[in-house]
C-alpha positions as a Markdown table, in Angstrom:
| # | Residue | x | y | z |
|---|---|---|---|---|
| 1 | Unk | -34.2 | -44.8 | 3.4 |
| 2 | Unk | -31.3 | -42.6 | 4.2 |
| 3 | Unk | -27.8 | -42.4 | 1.5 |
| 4 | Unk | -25.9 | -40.7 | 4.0 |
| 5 | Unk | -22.2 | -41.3 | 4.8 |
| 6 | Unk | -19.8 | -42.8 | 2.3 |
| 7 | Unk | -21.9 | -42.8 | -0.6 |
| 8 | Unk | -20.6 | -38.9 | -0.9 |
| 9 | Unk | -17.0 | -40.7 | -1.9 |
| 10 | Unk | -18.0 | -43.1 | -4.3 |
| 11 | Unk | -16.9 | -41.0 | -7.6 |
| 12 | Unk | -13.8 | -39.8 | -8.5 |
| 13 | Unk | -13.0 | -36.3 | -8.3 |
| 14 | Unk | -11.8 | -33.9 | -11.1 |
| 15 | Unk | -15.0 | -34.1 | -13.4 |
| 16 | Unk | -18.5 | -33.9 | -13.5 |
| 17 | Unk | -20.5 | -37.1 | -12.8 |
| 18 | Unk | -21.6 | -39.0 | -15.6 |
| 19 | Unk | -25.0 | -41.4 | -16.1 |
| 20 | Unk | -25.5 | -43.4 | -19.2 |
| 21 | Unk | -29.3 | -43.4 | -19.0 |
| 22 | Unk | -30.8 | -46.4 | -21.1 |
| 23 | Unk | -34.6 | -46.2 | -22.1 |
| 24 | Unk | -37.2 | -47.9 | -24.1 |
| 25 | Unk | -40.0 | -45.3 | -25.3 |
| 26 | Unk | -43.6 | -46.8 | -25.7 |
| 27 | Unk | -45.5 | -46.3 | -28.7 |
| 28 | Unk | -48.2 | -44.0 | -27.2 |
| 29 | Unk | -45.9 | -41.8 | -24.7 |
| 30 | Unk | -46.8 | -42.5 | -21.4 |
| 31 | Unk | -45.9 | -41.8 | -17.7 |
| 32 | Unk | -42.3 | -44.0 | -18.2 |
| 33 | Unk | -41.5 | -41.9 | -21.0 |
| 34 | Unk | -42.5 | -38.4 | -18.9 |
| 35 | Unk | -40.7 | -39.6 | -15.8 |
| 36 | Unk | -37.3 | -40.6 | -17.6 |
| 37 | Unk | -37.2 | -37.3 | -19.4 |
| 38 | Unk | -37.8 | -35.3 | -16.2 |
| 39 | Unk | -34.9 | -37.1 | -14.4 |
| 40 | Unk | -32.8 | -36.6 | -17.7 |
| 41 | Unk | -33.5 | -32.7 | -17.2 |
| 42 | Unk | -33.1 | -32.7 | -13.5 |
| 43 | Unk | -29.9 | -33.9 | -13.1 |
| 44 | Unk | -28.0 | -31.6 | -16.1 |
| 45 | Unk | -29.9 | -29.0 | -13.9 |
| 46 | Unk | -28.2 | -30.5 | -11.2 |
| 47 | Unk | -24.3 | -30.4 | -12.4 |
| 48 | Unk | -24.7 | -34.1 | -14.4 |
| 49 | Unk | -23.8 | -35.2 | -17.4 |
| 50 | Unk | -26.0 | -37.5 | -19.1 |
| 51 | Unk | -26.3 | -39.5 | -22.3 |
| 52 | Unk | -29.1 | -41.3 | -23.6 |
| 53 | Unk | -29.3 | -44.1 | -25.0 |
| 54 | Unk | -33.2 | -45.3 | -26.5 |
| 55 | Unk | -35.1 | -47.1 | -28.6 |
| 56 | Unk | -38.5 | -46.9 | -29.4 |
| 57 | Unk | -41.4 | -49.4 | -29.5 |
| 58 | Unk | -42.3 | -47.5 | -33.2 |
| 59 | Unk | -39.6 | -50.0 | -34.5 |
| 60 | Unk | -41.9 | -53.0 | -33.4 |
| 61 | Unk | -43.7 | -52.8 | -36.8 |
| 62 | Unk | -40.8 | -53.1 | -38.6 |
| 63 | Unk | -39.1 | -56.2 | -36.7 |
| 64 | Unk | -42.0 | -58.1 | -36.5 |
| 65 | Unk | -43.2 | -60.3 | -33.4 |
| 66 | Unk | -40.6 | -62.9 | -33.8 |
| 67 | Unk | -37.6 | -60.8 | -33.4 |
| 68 | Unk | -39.2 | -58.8 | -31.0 |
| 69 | Unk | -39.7 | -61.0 | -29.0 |
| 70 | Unk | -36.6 | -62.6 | -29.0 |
| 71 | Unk | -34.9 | -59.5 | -28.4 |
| 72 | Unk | -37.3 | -59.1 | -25.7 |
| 73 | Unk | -34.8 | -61.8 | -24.0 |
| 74 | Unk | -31.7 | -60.8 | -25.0 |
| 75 | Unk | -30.7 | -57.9 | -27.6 |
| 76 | Unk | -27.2 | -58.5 | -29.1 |
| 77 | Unk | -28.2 | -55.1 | -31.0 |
| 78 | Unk | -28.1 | -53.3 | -27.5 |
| 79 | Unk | -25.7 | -55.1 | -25.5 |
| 80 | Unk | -23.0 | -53.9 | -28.2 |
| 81 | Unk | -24.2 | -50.5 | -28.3 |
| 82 | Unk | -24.2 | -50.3 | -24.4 |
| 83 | Unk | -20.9 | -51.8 | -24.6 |
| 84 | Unk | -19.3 | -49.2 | -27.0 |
| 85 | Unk | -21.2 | -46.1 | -25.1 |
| 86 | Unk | -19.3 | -47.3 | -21.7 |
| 87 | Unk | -15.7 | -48.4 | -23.6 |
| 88 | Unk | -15.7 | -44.8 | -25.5 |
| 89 | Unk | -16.0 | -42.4 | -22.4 |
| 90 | Unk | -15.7 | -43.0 | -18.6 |
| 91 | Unk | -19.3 | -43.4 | -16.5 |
| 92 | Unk | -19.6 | -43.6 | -12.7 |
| 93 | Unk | -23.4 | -45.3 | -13.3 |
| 94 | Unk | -26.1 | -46.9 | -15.8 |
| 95 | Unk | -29.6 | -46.2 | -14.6 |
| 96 | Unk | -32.0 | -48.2 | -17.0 |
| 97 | Unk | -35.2 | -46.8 | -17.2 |
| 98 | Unk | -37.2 | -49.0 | -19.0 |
| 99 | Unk | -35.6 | -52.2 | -20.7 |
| 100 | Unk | -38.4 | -54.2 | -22.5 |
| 101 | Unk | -39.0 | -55.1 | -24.9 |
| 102 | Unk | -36.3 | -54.0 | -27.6 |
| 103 | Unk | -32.8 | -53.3 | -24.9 |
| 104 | Unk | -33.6 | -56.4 | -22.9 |
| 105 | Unk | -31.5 | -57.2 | -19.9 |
| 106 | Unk | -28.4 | -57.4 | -22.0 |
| 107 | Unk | -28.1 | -54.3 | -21.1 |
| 108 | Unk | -27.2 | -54.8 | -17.4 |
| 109 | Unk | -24.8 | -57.2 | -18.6 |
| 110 | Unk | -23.4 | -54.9 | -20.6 |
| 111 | Unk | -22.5 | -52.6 | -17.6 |
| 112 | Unk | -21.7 | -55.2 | -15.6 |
| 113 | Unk | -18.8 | -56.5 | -18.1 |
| 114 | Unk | -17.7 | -52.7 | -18.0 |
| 115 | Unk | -17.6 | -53.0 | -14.2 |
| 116 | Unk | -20.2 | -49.8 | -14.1 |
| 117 | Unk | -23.0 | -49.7 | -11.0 |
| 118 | Unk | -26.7 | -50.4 | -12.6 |
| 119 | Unk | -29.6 | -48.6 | -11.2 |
| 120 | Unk | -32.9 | -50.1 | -12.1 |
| 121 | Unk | -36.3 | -48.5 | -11.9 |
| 122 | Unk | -39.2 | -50.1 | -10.8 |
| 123 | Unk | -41.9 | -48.3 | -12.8 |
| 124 | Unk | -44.2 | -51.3 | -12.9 |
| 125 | Unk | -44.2 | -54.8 | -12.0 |
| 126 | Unk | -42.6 | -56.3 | -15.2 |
| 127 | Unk | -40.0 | -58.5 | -12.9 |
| 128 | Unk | -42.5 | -59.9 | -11.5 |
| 129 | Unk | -45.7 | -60.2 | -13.7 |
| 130 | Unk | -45.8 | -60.6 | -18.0 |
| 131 | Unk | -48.3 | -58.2 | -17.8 |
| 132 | Unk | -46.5 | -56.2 | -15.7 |
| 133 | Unk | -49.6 | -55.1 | -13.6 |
| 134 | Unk | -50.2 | -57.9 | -11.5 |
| 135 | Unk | -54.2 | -57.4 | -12.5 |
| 136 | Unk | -56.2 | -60.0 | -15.0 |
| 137 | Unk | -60.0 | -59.8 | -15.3 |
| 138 | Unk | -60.8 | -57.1 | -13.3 |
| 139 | Unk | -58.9 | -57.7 | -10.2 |
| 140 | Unk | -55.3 | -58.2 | -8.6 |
| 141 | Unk | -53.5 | -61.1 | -9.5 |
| 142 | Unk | -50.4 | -63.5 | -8.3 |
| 143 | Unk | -51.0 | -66.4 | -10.0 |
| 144 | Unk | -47.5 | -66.3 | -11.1 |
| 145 | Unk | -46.0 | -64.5 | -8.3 |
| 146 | Unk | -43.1 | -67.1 | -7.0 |
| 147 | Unk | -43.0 | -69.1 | -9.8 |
| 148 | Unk | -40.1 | -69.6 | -11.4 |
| 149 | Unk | -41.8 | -70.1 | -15.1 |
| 150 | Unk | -45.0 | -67.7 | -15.2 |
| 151 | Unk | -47.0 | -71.0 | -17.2 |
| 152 | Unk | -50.5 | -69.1 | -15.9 |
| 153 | Unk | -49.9 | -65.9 | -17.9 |
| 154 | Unk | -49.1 | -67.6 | -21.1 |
| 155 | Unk | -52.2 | -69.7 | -20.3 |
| 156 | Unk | -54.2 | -66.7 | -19.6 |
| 157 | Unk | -52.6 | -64.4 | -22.6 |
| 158 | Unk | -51.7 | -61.8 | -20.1 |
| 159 | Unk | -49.5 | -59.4 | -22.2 |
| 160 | Unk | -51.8 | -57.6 | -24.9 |
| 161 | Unk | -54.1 | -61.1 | -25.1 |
| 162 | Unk | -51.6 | -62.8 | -26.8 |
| 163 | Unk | -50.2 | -66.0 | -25.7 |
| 164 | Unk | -47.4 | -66.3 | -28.2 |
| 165 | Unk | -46.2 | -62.8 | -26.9 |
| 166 | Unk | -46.9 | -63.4 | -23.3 |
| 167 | Unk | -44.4 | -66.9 | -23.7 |
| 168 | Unk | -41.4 | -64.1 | -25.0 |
| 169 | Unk | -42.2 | -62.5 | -22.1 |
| 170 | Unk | -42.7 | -65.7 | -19.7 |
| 171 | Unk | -39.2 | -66.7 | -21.5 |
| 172 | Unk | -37.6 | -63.6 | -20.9 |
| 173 | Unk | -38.7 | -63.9 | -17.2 |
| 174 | Unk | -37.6 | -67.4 | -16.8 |
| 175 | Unk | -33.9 | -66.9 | -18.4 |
| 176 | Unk | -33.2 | -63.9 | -16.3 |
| 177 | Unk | -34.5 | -65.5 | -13.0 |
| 178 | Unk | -32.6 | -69.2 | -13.6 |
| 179 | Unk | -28.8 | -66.3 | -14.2 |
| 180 | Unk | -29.9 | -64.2 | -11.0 |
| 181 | Unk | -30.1 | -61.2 | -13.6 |
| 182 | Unk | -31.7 | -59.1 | -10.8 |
| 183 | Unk | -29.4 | -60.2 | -8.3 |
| 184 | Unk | -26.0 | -60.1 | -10.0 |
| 185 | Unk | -26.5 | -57.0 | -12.2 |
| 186 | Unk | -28.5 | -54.3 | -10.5 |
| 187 | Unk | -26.8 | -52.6 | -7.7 |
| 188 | Unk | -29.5 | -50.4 | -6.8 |
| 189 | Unk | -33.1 | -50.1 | -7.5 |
| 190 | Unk | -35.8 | -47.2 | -7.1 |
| 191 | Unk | -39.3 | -47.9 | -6.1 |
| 192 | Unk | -41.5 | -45.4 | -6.6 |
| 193 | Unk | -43.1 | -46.1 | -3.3 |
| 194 | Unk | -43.0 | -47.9 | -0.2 |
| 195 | Unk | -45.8 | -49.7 | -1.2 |
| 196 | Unk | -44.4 | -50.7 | -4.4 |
| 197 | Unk | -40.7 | -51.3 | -2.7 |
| 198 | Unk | -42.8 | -53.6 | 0.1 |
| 199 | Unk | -44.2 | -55.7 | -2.9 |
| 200 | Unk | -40.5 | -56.5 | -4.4 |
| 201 | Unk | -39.3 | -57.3 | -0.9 |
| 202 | Unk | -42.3 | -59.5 | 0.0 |
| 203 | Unk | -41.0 | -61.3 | -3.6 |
| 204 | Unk | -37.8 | -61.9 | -3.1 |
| 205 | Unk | -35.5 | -59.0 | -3.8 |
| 206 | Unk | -32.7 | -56.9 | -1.6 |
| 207 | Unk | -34.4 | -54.5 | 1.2 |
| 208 | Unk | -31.2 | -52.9 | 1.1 |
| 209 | Unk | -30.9 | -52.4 | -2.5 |
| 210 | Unk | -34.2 | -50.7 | -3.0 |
| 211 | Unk | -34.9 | -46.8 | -2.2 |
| 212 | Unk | -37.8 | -45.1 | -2.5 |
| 213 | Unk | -37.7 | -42.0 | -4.6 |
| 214 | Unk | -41.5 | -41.1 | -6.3 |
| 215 | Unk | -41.7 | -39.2 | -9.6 |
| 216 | Unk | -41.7 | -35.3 | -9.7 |
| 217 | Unk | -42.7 | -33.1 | -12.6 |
| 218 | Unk | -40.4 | -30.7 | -14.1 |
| 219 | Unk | -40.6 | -27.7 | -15.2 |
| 220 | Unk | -43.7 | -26.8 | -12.9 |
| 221 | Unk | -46.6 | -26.3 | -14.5 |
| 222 | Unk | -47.8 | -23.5 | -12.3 |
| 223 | Unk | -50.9 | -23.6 | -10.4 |
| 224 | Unk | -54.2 | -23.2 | -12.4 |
| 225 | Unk | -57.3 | -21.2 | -11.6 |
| 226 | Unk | -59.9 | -23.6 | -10.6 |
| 227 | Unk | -62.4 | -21.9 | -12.3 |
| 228 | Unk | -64.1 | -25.0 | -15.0 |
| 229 | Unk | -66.2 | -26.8 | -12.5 |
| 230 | Unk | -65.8 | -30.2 | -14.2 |
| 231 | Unk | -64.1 | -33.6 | -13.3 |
| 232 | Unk | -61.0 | -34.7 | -15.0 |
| 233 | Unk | -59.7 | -38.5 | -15.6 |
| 234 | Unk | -56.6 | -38.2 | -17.9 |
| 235 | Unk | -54.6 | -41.6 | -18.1 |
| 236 | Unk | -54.3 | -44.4 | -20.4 |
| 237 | Unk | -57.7 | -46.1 | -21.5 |
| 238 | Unk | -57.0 | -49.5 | -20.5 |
| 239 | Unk | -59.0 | -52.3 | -18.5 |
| 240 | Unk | -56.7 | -52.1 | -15.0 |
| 241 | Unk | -57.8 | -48.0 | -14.6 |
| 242 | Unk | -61.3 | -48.4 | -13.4 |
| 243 | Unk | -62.6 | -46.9 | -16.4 |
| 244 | Unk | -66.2 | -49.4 | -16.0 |
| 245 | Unk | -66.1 | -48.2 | -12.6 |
| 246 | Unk | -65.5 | -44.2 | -13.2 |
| 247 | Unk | -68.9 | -44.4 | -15.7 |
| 248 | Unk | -71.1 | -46.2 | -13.5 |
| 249 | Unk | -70.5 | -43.8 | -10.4 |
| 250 | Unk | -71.0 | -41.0 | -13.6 |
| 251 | Unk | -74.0 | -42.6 | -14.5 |
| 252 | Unk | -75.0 | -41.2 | -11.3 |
| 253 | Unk | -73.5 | -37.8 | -10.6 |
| 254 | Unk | -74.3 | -36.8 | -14.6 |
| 255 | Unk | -74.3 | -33.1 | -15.4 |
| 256 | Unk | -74.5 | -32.4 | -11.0 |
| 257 | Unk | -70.7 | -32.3 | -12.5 |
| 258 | Unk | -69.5 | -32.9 | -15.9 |
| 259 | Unk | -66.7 | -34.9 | -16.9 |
| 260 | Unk | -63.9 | -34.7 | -19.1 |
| 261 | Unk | -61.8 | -37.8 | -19.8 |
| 262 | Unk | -58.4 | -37.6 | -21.7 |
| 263 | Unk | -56.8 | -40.0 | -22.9 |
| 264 | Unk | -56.0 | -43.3 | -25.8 |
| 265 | Unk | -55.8 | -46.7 | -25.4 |
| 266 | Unk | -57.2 | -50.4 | -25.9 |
| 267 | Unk | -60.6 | -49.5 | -24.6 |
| 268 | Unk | -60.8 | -45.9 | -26.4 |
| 269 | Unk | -64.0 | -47.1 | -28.2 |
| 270 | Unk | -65.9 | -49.1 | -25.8 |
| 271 | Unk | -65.4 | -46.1 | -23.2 |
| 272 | Unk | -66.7 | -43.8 | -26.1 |
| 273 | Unk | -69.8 | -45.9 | -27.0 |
| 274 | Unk | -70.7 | -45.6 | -23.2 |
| 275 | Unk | -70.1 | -42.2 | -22.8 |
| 276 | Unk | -72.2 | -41.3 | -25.7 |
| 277 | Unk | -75.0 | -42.8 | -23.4 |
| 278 | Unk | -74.0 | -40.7 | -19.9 |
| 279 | Unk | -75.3 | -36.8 | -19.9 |
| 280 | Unk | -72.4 | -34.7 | -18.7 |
| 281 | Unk | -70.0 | -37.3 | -20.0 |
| 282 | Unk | -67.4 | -36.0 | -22.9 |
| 283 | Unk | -64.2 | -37.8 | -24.4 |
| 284 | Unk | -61.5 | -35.5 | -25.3 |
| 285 | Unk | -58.8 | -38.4 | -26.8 |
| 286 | Unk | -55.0 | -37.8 | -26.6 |
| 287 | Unk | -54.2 | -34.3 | -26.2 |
| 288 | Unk | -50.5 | -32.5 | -26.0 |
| 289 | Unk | -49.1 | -31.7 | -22.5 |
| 290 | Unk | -50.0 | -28.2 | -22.3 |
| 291 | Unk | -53.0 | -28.8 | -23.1 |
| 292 | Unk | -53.6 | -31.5 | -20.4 |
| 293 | Unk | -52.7 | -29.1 | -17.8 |
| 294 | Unk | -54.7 | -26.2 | -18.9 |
| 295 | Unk | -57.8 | -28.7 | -18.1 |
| 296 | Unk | -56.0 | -29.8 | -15.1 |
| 297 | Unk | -55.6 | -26.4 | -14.0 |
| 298 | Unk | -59.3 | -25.6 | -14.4 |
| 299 | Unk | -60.5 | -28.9 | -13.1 |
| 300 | Unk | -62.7 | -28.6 | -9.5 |
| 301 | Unk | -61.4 | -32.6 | -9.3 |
| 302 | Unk | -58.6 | -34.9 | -10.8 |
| 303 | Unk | -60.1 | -38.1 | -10.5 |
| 304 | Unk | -57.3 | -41.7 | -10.3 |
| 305 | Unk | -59.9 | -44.7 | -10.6 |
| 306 | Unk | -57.3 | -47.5 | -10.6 |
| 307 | Unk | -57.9 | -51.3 | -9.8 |
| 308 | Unk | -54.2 | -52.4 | -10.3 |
| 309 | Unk | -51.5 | -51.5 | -7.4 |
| 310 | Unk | -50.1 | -48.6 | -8.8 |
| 311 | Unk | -46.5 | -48.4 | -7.7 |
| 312 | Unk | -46.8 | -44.4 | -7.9 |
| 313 | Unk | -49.2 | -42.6 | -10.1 |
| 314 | Unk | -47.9 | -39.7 | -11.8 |
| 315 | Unk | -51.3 | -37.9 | -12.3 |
| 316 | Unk | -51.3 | -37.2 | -8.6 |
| 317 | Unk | -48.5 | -35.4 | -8.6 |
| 318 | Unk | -49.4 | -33.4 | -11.5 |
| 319 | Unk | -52.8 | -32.4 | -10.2 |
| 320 | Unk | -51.6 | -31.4 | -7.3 |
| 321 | Unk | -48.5 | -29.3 | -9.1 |
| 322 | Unk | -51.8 | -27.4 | -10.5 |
| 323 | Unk | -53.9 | -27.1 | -6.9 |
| 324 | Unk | -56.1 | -29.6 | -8.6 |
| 325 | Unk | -57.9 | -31.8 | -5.2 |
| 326 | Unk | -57.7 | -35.4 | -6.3 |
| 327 | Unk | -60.3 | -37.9 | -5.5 |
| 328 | Unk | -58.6 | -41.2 | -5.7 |
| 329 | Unk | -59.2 | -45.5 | -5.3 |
| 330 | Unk | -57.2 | -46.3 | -2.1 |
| 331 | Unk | -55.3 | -49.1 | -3.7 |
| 332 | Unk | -51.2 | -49.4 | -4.4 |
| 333 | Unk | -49.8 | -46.1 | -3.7 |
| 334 | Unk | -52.8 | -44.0 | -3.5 |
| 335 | Unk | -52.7 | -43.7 | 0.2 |
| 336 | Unk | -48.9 | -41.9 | 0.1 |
| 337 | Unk | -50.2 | -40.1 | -2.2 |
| 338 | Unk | -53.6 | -38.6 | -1.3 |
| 339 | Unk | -54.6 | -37.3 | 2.6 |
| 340 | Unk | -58.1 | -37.9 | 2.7 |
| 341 | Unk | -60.1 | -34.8 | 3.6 |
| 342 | Unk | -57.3 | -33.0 | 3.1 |
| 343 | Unk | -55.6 | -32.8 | -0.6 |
| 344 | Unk | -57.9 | -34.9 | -1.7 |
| 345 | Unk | -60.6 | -37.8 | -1.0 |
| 346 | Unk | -60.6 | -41.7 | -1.4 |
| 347 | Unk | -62.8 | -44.2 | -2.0 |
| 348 | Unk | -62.5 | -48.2 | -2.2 |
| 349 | Unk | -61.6 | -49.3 | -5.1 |
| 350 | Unk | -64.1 | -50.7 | -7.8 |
| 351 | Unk | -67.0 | -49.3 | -6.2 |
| 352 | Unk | -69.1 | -46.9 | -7.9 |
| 353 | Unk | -70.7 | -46.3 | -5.4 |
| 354 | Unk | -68.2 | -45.3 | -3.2 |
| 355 | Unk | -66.7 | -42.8 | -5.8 |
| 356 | Unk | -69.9 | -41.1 | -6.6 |
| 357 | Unk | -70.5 | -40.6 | -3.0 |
| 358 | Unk | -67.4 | -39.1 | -2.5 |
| 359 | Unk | -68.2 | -36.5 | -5.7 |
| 360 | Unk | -71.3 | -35.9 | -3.6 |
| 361 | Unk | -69.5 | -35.2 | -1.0 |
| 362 | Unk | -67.5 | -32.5 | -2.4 |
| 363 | Unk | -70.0 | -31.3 | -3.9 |
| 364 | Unk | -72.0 | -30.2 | -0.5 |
| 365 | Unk | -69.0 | -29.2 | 0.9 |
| 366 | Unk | -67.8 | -25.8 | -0.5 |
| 367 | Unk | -65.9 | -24.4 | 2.2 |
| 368 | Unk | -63.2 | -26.9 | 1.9 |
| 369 | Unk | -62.5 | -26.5 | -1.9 |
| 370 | Unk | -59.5 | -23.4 | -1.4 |
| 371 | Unk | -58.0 | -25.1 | 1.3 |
| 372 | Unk | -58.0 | -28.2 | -0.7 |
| 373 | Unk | -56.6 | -26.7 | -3.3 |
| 374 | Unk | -54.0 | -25.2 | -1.3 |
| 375 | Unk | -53.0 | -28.4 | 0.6 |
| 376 | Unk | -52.7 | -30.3 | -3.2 |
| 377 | Unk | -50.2 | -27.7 | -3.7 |
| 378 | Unk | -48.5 | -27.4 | -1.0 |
| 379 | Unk | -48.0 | -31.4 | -1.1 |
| 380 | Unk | -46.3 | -30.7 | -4.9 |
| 381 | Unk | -43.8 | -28.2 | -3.1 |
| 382 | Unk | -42.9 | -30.2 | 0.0 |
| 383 | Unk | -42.1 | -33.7 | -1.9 |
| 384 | Unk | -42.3 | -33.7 | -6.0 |
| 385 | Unk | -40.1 | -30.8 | -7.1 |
| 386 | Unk | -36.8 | -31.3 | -9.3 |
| 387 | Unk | -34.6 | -30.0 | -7.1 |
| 388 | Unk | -35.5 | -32.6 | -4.2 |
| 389 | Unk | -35.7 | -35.0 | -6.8 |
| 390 | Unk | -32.3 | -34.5 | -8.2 |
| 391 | Unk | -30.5 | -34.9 | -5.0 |
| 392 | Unk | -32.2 | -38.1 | -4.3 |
| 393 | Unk | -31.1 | -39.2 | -7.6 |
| 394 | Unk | -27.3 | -38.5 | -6.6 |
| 395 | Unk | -27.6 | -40.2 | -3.4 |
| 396 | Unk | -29.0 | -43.6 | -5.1 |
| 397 | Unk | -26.3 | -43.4 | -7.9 |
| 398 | Unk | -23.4 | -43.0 | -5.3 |
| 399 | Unk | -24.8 | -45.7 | -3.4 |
| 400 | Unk | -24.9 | -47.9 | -6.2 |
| 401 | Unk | -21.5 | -47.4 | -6.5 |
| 402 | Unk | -20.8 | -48.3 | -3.3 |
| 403 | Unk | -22.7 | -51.3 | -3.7 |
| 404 | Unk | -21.0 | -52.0 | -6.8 |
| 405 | Unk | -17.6 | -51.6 | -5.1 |
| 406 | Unk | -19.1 | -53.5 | -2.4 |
| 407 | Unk | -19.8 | -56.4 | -4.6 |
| 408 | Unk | -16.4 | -56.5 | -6.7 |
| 409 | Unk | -14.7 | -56.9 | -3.1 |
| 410 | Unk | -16.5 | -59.8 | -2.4 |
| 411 | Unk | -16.4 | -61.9 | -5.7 |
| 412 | Unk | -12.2 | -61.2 | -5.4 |
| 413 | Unk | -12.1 | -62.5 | -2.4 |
| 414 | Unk | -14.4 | -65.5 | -3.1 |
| 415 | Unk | -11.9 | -66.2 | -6.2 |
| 416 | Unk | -8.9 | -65.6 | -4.4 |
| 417 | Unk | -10.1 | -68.2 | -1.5 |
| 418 | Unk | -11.2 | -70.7 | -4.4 |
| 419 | Unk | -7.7 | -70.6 | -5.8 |
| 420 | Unk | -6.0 | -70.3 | -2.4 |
| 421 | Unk | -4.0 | -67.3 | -3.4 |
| 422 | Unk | -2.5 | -64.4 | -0.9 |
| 423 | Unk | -4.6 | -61.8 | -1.3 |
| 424 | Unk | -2.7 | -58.7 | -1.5 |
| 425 | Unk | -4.0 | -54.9 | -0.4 |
């Protein structure tokens, strides 16, 4: 999607641009959390000036579930402090990052008061699913997908398998949807892929309002040596990742290659007890960053077993930063993402057998492992450094501006035919 033309005038001249960048941290840092810190980075490289404004799911345990979730809905809390930020110093845009559950839309309204463009980013499918995965039991679900109140998720206990915190969430949905939240406060919105942008289209929201612009990692980690001969899975330990599926096909391949999985989550002990059973198989828990990529360095394989659609998937994009082939489930993004037989292999999704025959694969295939690991890189130079990354980001803010500009036009002129005034250049 191209930001050409007069997005370039959309800021005043004089000073350097300025984002207010609004983000909810999770209590185990994930991809989200990664993700907005790299774009914070990327753009002071790139001449911005940013401010950050956060909370952090650690203040859960001492709101309780009942405030949380009702500020999951609307957060007076936030909506002043978003307020004050954008009264006390000029800013040409408000990218929210990650609003749930503690900043809540009242965010956008904050910015929209203040007459400042709204970015959103679509890291996951929270606007259109309470679990924000659109997966339950195993397999992809849309059982609330066009409805207006998401009843089956709070049926089902979608978010965390609790129905009492799904309903905050179903609520929060509901609200948002009736006010035309996404439509009337979001002037641009970033998908992470064209798979994920196709899926917010094919429900409902702007084609023109969504670009495409997929995560990056900053500072470069360097490519690693290759040299461990093992498998790597590093990703949150939860049901939607294929983690059944990645120790089945293991149950299989054992010590032919070992594997190392990193990682925490809600099915840290189950996938434990199981690997305890699996020769070659070893669990490694949370580790630091640097750490992560000194395995992912010396990894033969990054392996991304996911049975959700993934709008992105950030591990690709690391591996590959490190010359790291990655075998991957073709399912959301995966197929941007990873060239078969090239920077990588897939596999369908879910099957065990397919994965472990794509190990195999590799496996009897030496010759292609360097030039493997030199397409994985040179797929991390082409399309996932900063500096690409940070343009894109300026194109999509000044285009939000131009939206927003765009849309002030229109609601004058609406008011100004209502009241049957002369409308005046």
């Amino acid at each position: 999607m191209s930001f050409e033309g007069p997005a370039n005038l959309a800021f005043p001249t004089g000073r350097r641009p300025r984002v207010l960048m609004v983000h909810n941290r999770y209590l185990i840092r994930a991809g989200e959390d990664a993700s907005t810190d790299a774009e914070v980075r990327a753009l002071r490289e790139y001449g911005w000036e940013v401010d950050l404004y956060e909370e952090d799911n650690a203040r859960i345990a001492e709101l309780g579930g009942l405030r949380t979730g009702l500020r999951a809905i609307w957060s007076r809390e936030s909506y002043r402090e978003v307020s004050h930020r954008l009264r006390r110093q000029p800013y040409d845009v408000v990218h929210v990052q990650n609003f749930f559950p503690l900043i809540s839309p009242a965010a956008h309204y904050a910015a929209r008061r203040a007459g400042v463009p709204v970015v959103q980013s679509l890291r996951n499918y929270r606007l259109l699913c309470a679990a924000s995965t659109l997966h339950r039991d195993g397999k992809i679900c849309g059982d609330c997908v066009g409805k207006m109140l998401p009843w089956p998720a709070v049926r089902h206990g979608c978010y965390r398998g609790s129905k009492p915190a799904t309903a905050s969430i179903a609520t929060m949905l509901t609200v948002h949807r009736a006010a035309r939240t996404w439509h009337r406060c979001v002037d641009s919105y970033i998908a992470l892929s064209k798979f994920a942008r196709d899926q917010f289209i094919l429900n409902g929201f702007d084609a023109d309002k969504i670009a495409v612009k997929p995560n990056f990692v900053l500072p470069d980690p360097g490519i690693g040596p290759g040299d461990g001969r093992y498998a790597l899975f590093v990703g949150r330990l939860a049901p939607e990742k294929g983690l059944g599926t990645l120790l089945d096909a293991w149950q299989r391949i054992g010590e032919r290659l070992p594997l190392k999985i990193v990682g925490d989550g809600p099915l840290a002990a189950e996938v434990a007890a199981r690997a305890r059973a699996i020769p070659g198989v070893s669990i490694c828990g949370a580790l630091p960053l640097p750490r992560v990529y000194e395995l992912m360095g010396r990894a033969s394989l990054q392996l991304v077993t996911s049975e959700w659609y993934e709008p992105f998937g950030r591990v690709v994009v690391e591996a590959f930063a490190k010359g790291t082939p990655v075998i991957a489930s073709e399912i959301g993004a995966m197929a941007e993402l990873v060239d078969h037989g090239q920077n990588g292999l897939r596999y369908k999704a879910g099957s065990p057998d397919g994965l472990s025959r794509q190990v195999f694969n590799w496996l009897s295939h030496p010759d292609m492992h360097a030039n493997m690991r030199r397409a994985a890189r040179a797929a991390f130079e082409a399309r996932f450094t900063a500096d690409q990354n940070a343009k894109q980001l300026d194109a999509i803010y000044r285009r939000a501006a131009v939206n927003s500009a765009s849309r002030a036009n229109h609601v004058r002129r609406e008011y100004v035919a209502a009241v049957k005034l002369p409308l005046k250049s």
